[in-house]
C-alpha positions in Angstrom: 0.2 -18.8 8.9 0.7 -16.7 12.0 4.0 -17.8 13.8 5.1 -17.2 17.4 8.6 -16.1 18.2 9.5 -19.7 19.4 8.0 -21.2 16.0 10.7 -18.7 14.4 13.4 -20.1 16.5 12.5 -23.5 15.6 12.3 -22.9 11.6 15.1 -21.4 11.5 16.6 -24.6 12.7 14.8 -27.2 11.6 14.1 -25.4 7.7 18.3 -24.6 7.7 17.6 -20.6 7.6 20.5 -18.8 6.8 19.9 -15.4 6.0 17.0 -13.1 7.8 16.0 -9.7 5.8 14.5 -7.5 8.6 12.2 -5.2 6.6 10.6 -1.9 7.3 9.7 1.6 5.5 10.5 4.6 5.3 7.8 7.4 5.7 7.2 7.1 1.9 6.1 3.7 2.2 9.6 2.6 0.5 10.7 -0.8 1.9 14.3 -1.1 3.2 16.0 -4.3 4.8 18.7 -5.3 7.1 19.5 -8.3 7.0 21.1 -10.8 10.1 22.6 -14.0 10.4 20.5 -16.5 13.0 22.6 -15.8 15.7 21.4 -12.5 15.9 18.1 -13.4 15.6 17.2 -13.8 19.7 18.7 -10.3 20.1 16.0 -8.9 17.4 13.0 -10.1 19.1 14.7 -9.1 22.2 16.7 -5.7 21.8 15.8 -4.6 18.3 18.0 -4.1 15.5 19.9 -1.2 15.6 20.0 1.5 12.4 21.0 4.7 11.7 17.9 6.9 11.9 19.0 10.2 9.9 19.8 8.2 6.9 15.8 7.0 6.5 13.3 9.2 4.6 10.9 10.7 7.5 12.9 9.9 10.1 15.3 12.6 9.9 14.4 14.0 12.7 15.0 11.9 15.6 17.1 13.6 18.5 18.8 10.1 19.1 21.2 8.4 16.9 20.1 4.8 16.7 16.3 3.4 16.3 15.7 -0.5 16.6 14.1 -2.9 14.7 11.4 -5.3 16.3 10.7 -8.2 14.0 7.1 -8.8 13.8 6.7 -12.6 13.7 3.6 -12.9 12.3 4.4 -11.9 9.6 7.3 -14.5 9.0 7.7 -15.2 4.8 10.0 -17.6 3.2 11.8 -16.1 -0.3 10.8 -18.6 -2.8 13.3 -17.2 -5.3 15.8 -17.9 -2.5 17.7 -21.4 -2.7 15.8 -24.4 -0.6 18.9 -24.7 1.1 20.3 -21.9 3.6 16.4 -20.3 2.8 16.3 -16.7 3.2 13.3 -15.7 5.7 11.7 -12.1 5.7 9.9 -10.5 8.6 8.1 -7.0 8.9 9.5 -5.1 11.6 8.2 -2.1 14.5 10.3 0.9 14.5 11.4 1.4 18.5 13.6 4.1 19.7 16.3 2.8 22.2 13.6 2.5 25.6 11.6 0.1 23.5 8.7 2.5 22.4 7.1 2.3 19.3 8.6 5.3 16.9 6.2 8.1 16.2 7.0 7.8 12.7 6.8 4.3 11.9 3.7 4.5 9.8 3.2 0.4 10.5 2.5 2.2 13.8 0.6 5.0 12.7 -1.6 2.3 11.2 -2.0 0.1 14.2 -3.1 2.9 16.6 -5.8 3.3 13.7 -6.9 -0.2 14.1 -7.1 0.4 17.7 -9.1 2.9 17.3 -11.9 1.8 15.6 -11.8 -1.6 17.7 -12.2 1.0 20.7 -14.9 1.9 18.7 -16.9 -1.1 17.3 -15.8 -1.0 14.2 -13.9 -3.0 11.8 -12.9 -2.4 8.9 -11.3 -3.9 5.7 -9.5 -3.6 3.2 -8.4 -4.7 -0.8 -7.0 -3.5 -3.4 -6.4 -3.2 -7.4 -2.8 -2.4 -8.1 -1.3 -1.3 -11.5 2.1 -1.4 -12.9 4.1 -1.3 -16.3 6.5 -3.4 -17.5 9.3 -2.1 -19.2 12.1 -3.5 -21.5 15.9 -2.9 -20.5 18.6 -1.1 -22.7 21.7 -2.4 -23.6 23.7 -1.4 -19.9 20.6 -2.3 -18.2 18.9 0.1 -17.5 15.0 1.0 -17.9 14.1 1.8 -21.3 11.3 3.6 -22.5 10.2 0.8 -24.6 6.7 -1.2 -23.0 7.3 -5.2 -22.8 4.4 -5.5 -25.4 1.5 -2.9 -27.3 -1.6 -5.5 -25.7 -4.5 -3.5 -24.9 -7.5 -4.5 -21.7 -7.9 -7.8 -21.3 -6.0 -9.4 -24.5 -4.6 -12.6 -24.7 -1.2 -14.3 -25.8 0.2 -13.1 -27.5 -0.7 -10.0 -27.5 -0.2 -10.2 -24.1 3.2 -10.7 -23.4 3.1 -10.7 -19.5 0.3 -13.4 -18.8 3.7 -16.0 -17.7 5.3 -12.9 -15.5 1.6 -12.6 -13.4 1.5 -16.0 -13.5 4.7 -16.2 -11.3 3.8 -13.4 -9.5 0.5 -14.5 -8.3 2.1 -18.2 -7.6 4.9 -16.7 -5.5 2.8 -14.1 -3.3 0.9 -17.0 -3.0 3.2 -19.2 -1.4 4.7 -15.9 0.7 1.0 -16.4 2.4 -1.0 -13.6 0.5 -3.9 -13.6 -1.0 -4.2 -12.5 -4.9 -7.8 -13.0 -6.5 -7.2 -12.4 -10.2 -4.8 -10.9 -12.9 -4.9 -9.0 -16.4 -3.9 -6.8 -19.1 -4.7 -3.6 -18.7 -5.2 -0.6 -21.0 -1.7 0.9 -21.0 0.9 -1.5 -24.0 3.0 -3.3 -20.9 0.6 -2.6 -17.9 -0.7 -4.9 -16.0 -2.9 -5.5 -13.0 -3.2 -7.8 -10.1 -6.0 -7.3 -7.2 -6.5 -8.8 -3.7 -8.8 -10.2 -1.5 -9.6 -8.6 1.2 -8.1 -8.4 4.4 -7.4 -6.9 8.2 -5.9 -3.4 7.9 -2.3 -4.4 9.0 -1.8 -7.6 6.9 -3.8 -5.7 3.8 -1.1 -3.3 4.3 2.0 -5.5 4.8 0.6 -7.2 1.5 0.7 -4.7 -0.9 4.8 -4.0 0.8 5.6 -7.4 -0.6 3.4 -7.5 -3.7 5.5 -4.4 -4.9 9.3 -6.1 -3.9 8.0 -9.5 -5.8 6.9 -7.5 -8.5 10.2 -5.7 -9.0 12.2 -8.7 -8.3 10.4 -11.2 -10.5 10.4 -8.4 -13.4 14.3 -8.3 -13.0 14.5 -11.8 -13.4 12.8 -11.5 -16.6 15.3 -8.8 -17.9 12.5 -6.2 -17.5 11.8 -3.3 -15.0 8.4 -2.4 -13.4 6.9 0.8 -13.2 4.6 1.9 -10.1 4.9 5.2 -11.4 1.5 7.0 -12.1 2.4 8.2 -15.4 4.6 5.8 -16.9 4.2 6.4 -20.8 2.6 10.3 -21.6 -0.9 10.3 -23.1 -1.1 6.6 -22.2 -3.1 5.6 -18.8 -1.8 6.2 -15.8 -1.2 3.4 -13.3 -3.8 3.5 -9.9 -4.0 2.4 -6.7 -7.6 1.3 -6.1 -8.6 0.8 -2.9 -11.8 -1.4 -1.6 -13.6 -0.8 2.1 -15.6 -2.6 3.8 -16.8 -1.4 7.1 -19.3 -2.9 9.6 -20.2 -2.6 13.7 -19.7 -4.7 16.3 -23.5 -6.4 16.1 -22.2 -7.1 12.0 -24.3 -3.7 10.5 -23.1 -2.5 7.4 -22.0 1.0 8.1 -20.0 1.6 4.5 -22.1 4.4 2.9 -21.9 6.5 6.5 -17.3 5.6 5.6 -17.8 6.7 2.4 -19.3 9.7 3.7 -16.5 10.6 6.1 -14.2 9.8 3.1 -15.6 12.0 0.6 -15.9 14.8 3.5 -11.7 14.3 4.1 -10.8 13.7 0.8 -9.1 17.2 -0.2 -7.3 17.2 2.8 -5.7 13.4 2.5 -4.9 13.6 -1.3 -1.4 14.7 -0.8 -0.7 11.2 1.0 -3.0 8.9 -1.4 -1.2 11.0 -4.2 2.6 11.7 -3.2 4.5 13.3 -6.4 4.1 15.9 -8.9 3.0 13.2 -12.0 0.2 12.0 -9.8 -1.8 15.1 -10.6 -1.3 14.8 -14.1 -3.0 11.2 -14.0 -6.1 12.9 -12.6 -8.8 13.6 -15.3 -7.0 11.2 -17.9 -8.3 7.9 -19.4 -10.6 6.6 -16.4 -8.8 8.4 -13.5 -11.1 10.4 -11.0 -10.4 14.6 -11.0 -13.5 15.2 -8.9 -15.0 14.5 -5.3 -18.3 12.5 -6.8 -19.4 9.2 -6.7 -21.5 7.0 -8.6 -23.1 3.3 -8.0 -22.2 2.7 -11.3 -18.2 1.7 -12.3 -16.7 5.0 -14.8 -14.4 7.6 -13.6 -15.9 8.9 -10.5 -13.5 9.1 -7.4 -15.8 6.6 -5.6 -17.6 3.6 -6.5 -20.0 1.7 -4.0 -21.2 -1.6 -4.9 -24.0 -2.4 -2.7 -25.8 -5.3 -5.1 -24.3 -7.6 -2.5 -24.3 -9.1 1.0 -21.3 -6.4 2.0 -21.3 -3.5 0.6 -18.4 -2.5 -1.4 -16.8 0.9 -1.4 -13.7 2.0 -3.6 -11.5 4.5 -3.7 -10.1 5.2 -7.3 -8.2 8.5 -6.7 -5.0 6.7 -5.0 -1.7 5.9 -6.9 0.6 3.4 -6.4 3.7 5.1 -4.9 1.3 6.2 -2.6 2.2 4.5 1.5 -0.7 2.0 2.2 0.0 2.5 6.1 -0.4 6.0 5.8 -3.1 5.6 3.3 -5.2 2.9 5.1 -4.7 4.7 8.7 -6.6 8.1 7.0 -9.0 6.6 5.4 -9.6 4.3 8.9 -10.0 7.8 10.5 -12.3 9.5 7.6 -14.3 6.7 7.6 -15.2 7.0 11.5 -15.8 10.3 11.3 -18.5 9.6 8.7 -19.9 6.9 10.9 -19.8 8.5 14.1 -22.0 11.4 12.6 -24.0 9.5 10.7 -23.0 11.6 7.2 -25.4 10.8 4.7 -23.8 10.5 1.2 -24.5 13.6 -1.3 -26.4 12.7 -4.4 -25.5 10.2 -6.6 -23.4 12.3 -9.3 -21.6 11.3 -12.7 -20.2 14.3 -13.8 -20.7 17.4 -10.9 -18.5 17.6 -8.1 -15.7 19.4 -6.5 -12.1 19.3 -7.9 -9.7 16.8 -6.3 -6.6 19.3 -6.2 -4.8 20.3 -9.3 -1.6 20.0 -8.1 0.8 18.7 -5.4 1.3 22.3 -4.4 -3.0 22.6 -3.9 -2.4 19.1 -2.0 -0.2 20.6 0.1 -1.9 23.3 1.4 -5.4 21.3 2.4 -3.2 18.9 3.7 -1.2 21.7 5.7 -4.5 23.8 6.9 -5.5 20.1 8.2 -6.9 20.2 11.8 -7.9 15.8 10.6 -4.6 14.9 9.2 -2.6 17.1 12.3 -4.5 14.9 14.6 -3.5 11.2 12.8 -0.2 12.0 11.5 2.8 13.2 13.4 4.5 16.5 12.4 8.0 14.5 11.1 5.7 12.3 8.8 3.7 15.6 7.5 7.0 17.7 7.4 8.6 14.8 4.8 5.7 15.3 2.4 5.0 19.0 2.8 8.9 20.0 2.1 
């Protein structure tokens, strides 16, 4: 459900709210919180929520001292971890500086302005995704072990599969936060699992995948375990990814996917350093089914693209992309690739399984397309690019 600002005032008071996390992220894609006290809630909608701007990843380099945060209240959840009475509320916020503008790096921003975008250009698109983690036992002062939660392999079953109750409550509790999970597994990797998602608008698709990955942690903790979004959790074991799924049509309802994919393959090089943010990423590449090369392939292997077009919509996804990666950042270049493929009218290279380009080695390769980038330059503001170049 989409609430107003007055439907917030009124469930706070009817639903006996207590406690009101105001979240954002850094320019990692790292959710952090304030949280306030109903009275305070008026001023938020009103004034923003003053926070020290120099202490935040990416925002280091703000000339003033304090930036705001505008709760968003739309996208209004109720903790269900949280006790029934004095409930805990969250609510994504805007970044503002202290005039009420929207903070140049506040890639929930970055993202909208993408949206915007291809509205101003009669296109929509949207977007799922396939999200991989590993669960990992605790050591005796509670810390992350090395050890998995269980050796189950793709697909097993209790009780091989020692995590089937955790997804369980992870899919039931996103669920009731108002998202929108399709299905859950084992995967390869002893302890990893998977849970995917319907797809969406950009914006909620994004702020999705910000609360899968909080509930995830925080449901794992309750279990006595620790999850992993890492992309190489366990050495010669597979790697966790990030996959994303596109769908992309006009304003008269044409599919215009295979020109995105186009524009997507085209940008790829030069985005990897954002879909693919730390040094392990590039050693996921090339291992188990993880994508090394720019190819694709109508046919599901380890190509970096996948398009499904058996269907009414066709499908397109993105397999390169790890989950530490930001999915504002993430969604808002692929938004912009994608319309550059459409608005020339790219036609997809040859169906390929095992030719192609190299995705780049190494964050230090990344980092150099993504610094020689005249495409990234004009989506992403220089503080954002500076925080991942460095």
């Amino acid at each position: 459900m989409n609430y107003t600002e007055s439907e917030i005032m009124d469930y706070i008071e009817d639903e006996d709210a207590k406690f009101i996390r105001l979240a954002f992220r850094d320019a990692f894609g790292v959710q952090k919180n304030i949280s306030v006290m109903p009275s305070e809630i008026h001023k938020a909608f009103r004034e923003g929520i003053p926070i020290n701007a120099r202490a935040i990843k990416g925002f280091e380099g703000y000339t003033g001292s304090n930036l705001y945060l505008k709760p968003d209240p739309a996208t209004m959840a109720v903790l269900p971890w949280r006790p029934d009475s004095g409930r805990v509320l969250r609510m994504f916020c805007d970044v503002c500086t202290v005039t009420g503008e929207p903070y140049e790096a506040d890639t929930r921003n970055i993202l909208k302005k993408a949206v915007a975008e291809a509205q101003s250009r009669g296109i929509e698109f949207k977007f799922g995704s396939e999200m991989e983690f590993y669960l990992f036992k605790l050591n005796d002062e509670g810390l992350p072990s090395e050890e998995p939660f269980d050796n189950a392999g793709y697909l097993d079953i209790a009780p091989l599969d020692r995590g089937e109750n955790i997804r369980r409550e992870i899919c039931l509790t996103i669920e009731e936060m108002g998202l929108t999970p399709e299905r859950s597994h084992h995967e390869r990797g002893p302890g990893q699992n998977e849970i995917d998602f319907h797809y969406g608008k950009p914006l909620k698709a994004a702020d999705q995948i910000t609360t899968f990955k909080m509930v995830v942690s925080t449901i794992a903790d309750r279990y006595g375990l620790y999850a992993d979004f890492s992309p190489v959790p366990i050495n010669n074991m597979p790697g966790n990814g990030y996959h994303i799924n596109i769908y992309a049509h006009d304003k008269d309802g044409n599919d215009v996917a295979r020109f995105m994919a186009a524009g997507i393959i085209d940008k790829i090089k030069e985005m990897t350093l954002f879909l693919n943010p730390t040094e392990d990423s590039y050693s996921r590449f090339g291992k188990c089914t993880a994508p090394d090369k720019v190819n694709w392939s109508s046919n599901t292997g380890t190509e970096l693209m996948y398009i499904d077009d058996s269907r009414e919509k066709t499908r397109v996804e993105l397999r390169s992309p790890d989950a530490l990666s930001n999915p504002y950042i993430a969604y808002s270049l692929l938004i912009h690739a994608g319309l550059y493929g459409i608005e020339n009218k790219l036609d997809l290279s040859n169906e390929v399984d095992s030719e192609g380009s190299l995705l780049p080695k190494t964050r230090k390769e990344a980092v150099e397309y993504a610094e020689s980038s005249e495409f990234v330059k004009s989506i992403l503001p220089e503080s954002v690019i500076r925080s991942y170049v460095s």
